[in-house]
C-alpha positions as CSV (number, residue, x, y, z in Angstrom):
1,X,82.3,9.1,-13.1
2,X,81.4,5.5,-11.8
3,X,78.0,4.4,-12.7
4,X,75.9,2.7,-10.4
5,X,74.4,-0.5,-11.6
6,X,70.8,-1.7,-9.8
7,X,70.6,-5.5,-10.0
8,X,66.7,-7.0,-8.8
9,X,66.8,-10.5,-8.2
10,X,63.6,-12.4,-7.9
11,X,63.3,-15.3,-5.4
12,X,61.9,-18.0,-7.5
13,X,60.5,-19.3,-4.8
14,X,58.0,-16.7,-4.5
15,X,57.6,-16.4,-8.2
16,X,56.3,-19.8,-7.9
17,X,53.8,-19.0,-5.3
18,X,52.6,-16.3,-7.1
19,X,52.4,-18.4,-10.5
20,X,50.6,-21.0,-8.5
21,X,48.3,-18.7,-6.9
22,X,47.1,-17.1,-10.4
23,X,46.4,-20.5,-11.5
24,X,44.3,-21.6,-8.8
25,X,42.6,-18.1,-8.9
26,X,41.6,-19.3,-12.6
27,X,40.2,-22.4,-11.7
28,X,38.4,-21.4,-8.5
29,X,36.6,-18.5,-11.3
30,X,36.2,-21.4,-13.8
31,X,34.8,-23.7,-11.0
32,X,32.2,-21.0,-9.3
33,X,31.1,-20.1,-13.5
34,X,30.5,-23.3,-13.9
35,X,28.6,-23.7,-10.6
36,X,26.7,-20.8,-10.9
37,X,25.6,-22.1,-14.9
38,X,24.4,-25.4,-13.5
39,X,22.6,-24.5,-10.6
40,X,18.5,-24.8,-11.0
41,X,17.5,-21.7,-12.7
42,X,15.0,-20.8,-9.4
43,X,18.5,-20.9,-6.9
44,X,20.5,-18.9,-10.1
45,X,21.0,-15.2,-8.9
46,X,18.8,-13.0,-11.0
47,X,18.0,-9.3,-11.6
48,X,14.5,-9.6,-8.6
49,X,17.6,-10.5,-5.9
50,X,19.9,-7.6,-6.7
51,X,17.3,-5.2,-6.7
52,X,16.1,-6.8,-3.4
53,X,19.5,-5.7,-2.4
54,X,19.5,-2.5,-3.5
55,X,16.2,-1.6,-2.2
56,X,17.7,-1.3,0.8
57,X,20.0,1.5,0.2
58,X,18.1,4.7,0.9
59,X,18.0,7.8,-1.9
60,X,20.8,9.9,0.2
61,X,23.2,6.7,0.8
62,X,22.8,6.0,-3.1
63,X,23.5,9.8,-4.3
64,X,26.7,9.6,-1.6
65,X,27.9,6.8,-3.5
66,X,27.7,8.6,-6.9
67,X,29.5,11.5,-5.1
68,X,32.6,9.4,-5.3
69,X,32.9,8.8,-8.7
70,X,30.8,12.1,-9.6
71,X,31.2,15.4,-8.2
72,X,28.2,16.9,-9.4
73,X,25.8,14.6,-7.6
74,X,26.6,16.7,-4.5
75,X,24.6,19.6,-5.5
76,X,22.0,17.0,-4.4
77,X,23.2,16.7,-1.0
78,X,23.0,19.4,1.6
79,X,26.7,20.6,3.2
80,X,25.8,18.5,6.2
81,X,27.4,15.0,7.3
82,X,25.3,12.3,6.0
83,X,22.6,11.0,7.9
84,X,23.0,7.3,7.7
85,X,25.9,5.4,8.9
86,X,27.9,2.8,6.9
87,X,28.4,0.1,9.5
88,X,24.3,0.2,9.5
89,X,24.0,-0.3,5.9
90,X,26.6,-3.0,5.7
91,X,24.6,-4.9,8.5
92,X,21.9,-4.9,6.4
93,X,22.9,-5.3,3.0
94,X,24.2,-8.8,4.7
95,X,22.0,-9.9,6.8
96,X,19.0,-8.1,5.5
97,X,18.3,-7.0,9.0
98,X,17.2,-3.4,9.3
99,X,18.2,-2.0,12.5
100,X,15.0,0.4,12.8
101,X,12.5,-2.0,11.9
102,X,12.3,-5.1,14.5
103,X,9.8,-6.6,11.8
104,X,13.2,-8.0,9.0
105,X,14.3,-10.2,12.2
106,X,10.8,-11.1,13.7
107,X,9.1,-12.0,10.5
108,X,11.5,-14.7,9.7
109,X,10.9,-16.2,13.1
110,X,7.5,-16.1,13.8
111,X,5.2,-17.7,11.8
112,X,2.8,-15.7,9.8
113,X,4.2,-12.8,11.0
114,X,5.3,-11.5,7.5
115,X,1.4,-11.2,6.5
116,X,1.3,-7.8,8.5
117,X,4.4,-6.9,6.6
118,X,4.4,-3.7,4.4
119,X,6.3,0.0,4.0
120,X,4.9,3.3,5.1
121,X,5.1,5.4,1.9
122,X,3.5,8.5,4.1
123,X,3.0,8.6,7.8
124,X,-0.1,10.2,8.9
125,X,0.1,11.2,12.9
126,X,0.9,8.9,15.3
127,X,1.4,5.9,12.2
128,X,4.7,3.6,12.6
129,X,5.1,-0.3,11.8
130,X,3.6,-1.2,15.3
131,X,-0.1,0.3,14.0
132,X,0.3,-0.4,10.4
133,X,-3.6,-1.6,8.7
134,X,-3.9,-5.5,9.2
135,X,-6.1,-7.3,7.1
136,X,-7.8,-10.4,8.5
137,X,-10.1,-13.3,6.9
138,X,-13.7,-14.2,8.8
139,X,-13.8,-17.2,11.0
140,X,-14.7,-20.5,9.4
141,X,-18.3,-20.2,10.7
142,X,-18.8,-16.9,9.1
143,X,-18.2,-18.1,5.4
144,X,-20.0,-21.1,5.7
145,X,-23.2,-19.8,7.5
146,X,-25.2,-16.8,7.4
147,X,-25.3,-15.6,10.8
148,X,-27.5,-13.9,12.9
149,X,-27.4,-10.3,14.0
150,X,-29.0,-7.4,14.4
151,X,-27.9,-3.8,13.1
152,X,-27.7,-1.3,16.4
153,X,-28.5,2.2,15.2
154,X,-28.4,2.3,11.5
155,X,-29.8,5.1,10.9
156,X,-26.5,7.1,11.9
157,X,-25.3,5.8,8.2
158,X,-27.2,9.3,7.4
159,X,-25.3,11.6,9.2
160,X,-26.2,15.4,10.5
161,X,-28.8,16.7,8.6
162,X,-27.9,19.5,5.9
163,X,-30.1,21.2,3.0
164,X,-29.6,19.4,-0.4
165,X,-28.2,22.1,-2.9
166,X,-27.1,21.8,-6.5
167,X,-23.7,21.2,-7.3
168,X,-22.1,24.1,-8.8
169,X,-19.8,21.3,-10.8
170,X,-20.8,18.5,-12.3
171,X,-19.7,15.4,-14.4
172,X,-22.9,16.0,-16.7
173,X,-24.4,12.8,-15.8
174,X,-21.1,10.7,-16.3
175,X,-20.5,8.2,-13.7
176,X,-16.9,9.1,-13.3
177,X,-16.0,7.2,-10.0
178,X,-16.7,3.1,-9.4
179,X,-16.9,2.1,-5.8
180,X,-16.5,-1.9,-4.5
181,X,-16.0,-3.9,-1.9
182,X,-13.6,-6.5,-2.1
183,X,-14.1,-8.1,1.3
184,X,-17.7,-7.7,1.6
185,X,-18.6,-9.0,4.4
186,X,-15.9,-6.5,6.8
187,X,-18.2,-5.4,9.5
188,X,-17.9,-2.8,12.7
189,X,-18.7,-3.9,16.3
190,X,-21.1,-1.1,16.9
191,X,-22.9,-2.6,14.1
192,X,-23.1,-5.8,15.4
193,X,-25.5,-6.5,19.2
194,X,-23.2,-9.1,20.6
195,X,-21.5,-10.5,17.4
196,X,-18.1,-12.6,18.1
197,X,-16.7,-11.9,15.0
198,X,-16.7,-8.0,13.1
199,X,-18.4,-10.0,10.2
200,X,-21.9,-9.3,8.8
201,X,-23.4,-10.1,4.9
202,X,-25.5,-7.4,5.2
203,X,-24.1,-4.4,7.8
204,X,-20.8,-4.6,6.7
205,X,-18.7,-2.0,4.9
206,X,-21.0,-1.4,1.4
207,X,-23.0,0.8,4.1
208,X,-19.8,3.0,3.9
209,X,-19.3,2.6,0.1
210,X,-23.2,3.3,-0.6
211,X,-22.7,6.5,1.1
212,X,-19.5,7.7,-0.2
213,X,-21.5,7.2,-3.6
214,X,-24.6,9.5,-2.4
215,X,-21.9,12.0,-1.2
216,X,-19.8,12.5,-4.4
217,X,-23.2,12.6,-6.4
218,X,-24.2,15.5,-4.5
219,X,-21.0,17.6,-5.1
220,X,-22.0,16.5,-8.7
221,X,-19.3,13.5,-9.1
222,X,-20.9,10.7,-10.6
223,X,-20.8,7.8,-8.9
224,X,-21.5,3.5,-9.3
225,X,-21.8,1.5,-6.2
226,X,-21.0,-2.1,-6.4
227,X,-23.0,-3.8,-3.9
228,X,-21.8,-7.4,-5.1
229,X,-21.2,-10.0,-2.5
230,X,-17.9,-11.9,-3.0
231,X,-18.3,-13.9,0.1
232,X,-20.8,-15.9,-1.9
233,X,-18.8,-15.8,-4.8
234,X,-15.9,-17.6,-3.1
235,X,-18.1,-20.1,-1.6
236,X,-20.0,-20.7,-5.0
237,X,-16.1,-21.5,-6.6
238,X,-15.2,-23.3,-3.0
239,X,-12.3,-20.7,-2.9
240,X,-10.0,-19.6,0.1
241,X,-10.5,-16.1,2.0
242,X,-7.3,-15.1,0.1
243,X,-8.6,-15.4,-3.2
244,X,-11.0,-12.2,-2.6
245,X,-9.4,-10.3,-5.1
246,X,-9.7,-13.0,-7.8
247,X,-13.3,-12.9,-7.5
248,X,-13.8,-8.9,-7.5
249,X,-11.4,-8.4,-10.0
250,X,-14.0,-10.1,-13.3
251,X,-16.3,-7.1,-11.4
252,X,-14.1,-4.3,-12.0
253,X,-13.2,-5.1,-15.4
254,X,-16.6,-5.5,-16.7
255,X,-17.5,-2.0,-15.2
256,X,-14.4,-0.5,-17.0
257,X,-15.0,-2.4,-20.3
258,X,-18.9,-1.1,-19.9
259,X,-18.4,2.6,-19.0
260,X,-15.6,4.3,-20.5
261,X,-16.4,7.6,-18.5
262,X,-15.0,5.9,-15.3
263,X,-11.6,7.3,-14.2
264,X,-11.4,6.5,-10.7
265,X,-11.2,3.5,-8.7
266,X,-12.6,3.0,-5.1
267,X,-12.3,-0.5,-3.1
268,X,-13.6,0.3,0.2
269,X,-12.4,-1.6,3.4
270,X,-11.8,-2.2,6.9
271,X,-9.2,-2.2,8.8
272,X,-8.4,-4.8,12.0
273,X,-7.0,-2.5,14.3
274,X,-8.8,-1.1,17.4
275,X,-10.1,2.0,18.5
276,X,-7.0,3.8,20.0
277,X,-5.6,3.3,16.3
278,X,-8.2,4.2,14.2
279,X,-10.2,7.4,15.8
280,X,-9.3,10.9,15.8
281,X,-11.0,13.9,17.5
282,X,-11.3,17.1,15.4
283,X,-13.1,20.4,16.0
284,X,-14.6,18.1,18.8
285,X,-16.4,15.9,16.8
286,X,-14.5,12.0,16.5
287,X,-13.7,10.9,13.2
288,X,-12.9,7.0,12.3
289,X,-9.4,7.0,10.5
290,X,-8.7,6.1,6.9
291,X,-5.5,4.6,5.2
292,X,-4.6,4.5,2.0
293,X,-3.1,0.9,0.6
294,X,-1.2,0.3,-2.7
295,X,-0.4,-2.8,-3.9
296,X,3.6,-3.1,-4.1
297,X,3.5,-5.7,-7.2
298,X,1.5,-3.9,-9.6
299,X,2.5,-1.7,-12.4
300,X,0.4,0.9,-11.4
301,X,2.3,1.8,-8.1
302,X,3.8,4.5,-8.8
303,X,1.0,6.6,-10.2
304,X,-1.8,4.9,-7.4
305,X,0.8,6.0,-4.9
306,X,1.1,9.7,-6.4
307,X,-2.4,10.5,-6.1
308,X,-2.3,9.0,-2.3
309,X,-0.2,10.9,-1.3
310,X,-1.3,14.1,-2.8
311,X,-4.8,13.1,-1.3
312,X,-3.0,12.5,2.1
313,X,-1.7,15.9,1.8
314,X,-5.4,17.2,1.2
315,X,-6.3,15.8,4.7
316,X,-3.4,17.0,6.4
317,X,-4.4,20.6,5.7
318,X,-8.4,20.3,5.9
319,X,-8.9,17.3,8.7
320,X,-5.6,16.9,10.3
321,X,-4.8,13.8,11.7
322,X,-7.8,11.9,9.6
323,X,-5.1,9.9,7.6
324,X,-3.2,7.3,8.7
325,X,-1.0,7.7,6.0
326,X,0.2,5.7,2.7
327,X,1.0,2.3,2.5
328,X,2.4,-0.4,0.4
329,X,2.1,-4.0,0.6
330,X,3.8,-6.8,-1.4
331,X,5.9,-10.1,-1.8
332,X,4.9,-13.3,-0.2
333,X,1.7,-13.8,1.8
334,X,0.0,-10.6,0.3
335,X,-2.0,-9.9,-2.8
336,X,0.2,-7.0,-4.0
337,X,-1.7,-5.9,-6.6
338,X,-5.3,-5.3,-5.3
339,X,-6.2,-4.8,-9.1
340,X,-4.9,-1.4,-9.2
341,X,-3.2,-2.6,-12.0
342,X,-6.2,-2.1,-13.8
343,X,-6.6,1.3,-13.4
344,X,-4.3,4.1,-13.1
345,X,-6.4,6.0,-10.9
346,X,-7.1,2.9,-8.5
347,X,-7.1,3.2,-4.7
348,X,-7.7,1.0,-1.5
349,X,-9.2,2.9,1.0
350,X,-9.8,1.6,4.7
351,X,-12.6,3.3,6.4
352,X,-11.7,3.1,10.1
353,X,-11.6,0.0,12.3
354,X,-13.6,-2.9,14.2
355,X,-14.3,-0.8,16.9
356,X,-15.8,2.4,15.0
357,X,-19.5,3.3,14.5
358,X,-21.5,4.8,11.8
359,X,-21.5,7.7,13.1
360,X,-17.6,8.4,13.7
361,X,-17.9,6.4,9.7
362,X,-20.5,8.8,8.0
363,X,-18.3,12.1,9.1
364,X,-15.7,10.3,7.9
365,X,-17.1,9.5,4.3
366,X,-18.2,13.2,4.0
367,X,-15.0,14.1,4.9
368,X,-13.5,12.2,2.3
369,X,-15.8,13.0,-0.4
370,X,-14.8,16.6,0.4
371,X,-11.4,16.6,-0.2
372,X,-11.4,14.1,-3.1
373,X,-14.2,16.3,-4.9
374,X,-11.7,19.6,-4.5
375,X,-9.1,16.9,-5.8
376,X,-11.4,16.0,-9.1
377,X,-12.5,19.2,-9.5
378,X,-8.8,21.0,-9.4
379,X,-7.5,17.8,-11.8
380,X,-10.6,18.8,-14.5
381,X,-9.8,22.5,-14.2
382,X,-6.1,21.5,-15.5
383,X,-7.5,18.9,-17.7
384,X,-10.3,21.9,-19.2
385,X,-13.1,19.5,-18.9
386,X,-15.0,21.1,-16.3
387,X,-18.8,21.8,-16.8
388,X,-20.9,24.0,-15.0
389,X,-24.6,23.1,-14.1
């Protein structure tokens, strides 16, 4: 029996391309270390960049991609085809364009545009990144001068007239719930005979604050009302518009430090948008729109964002259509923290828009202290530390 004999030759040609190749591959990997290690720290890639990244894989794309190397991630994912598609994701992984929201393209063109950025956590009815809650400073005439107007119909702030009754629950005389303003000065048209500028020191948005207080006292929350003006604080320290929050924040802390009873946080604003965005009609009656705004940068953020949302889903049932939904703000040109991170339980509510009156307002801040006192109330029957009058 012959035996066959296999002889491999090697061209040593291309055993020198290939030696030459893996020694070029090892100095190109020494050359981009070494670049990478001498780099300025601030152009060095860190841990913020890659999770910049990763943010924008979504929860189903990220449990697909576990699937791979783990089979039991798909008891996560329903039998049908996934609902995203790759070619989208890779488009924006590297260009950090996103497809459904015209906002990652436009805000790098447009000046200024990326101040009305933010996410949608929760989408109330009718709410998508074209009618998202803007924030805007006064003119320059309005925080130098005190201007003159007058205040058209006031005495709406009351609302429909209902018999006082006692509380059935109560916080025993514990002022539970602090209430500020961080842009003081936020005003309504209807407020306003004539005004230019939604802008008032006086009928401005502690009118919706003072009441919210009066209604949570009479469903036996406790409530403090800040009244403080930080308009005048930030022209007392000559400070910009944008350094609002600086100036409340020494406010908030104080009250905590002072009252350790306090659990909840309200800063009361309002929003820029117009009518069309921020009314709703029910049971025949019109409403002005709230929205609720967490700061994307501050520790807090997830918990702030919990009880949102659970509020949110409060209104859905009871005054459909009342909330504009949850939203985060963060990164450059926004404040991002909103000192929520000083409180767990700290929320920044926006009490309808420019173009709203204190009547549409004063339902609204009934409505409000409705469902957030069945929200209390439920969260102190769990806790046991409900008290009855």
């Amino acid at each position: 029996m012959k035996h066959r004999r296999m002889v491999v030759t090697v061209d040593r040609t291309s055993l020198k391309k290939i030696i030459l190749a893996g020694f070029f591959l090892i100095i190109f990997m020494f050359f981009i270390t070494g670049l990478l290690t001498s780099i300025k720290i601030e152009y060095r890639p860190a841990s913020s960049s890659i999770h910049e990244i990763t943010g924008n894989i979504n929860g189903r794309m990220f449990l697909h991609l576990l699937n791979f190397e783990n089979h039991y991630f798909s008891q996560g994912l329903e039998e049908s085809k996934p609902d995203f598609s790759v070619s989208s994701v890779l488009f924006q992984l590297t260009t950090s364009i996103n497809p459904d929201d015209p906002r990652s393209l436009l805000g790098r063109e447009l000046p200024g545009f990326t101040l009305f950025d933010g996410d949608i956590i929760v989408a109330g009815e009718g709410t998508n990144y074209t009618n998202m809650p803007i924030e805007s400073a006064p003119p320059t005439e309005v925080l130098l001068e005190e201007r003159e107007a007058s205040i058209d119909k006031l005495e709406d702030v009351e609302g429909e007239e209902k018999p006082k009754q006692s509380p059935n629950l109560t916080t025993n005389g514990k002022k539970v719930v602090f209430i500020y303003h961080t842009h003081t000065t936020e005003s309504y048209y209807p407020l306003l005979n004539g005004a230019k500028s939604p802008f008032h020191s006086k009928a401005n948005v502690t009118l919706v604050g003072e009441k919210f207080g009066q209604e949570l006292e009479e469903r036996g929350i406790g409530a403090v009302v800040d009244k403080t003006n930080f308009q005048t604080v930030l022209n007392e320290k000559k400070w910009k518009y944008y350094k609002s929050y600086d100036a409340s924040r020494p406010v908030v802390q104080e009250a905590l430090a002072s009252n350790r009873d306090l659990q909840y946080i309200f800063d009361i604003h309002r929003d820029s948008q117009k009518r069309d965005k921020t009314t709703v009609t029910i049971n025949g009656k019109s409403y002005a729109k709230i929205a609720f705004v967490i700061g994307g940068n501050n520790p807090n953020a997830d918990k702030n964002k919990k009880i949102a949302q659970n509020l949110h889903k409060l209104f859905e049932k009871k005054y459909p259509g009342l909330s504009r939904g949850v939203f985060s703000k963060k990164g450059e040109g926004v404040n991002g923290v909103y000192n929520q991170d000083l409180s767990e339980n700290s929320l920044l509510i926006e009490f309808g828009g420019v173009d709203n009156n204190m009547e549409e307002l004063s339902r609204t801040v009934e409505a409000v202290a409705n469902i957030f006192s069945e929200y209390y109330w439920q969260a102190e029957k769990v806790s046991g530390s409900v008290q009855n009058e």
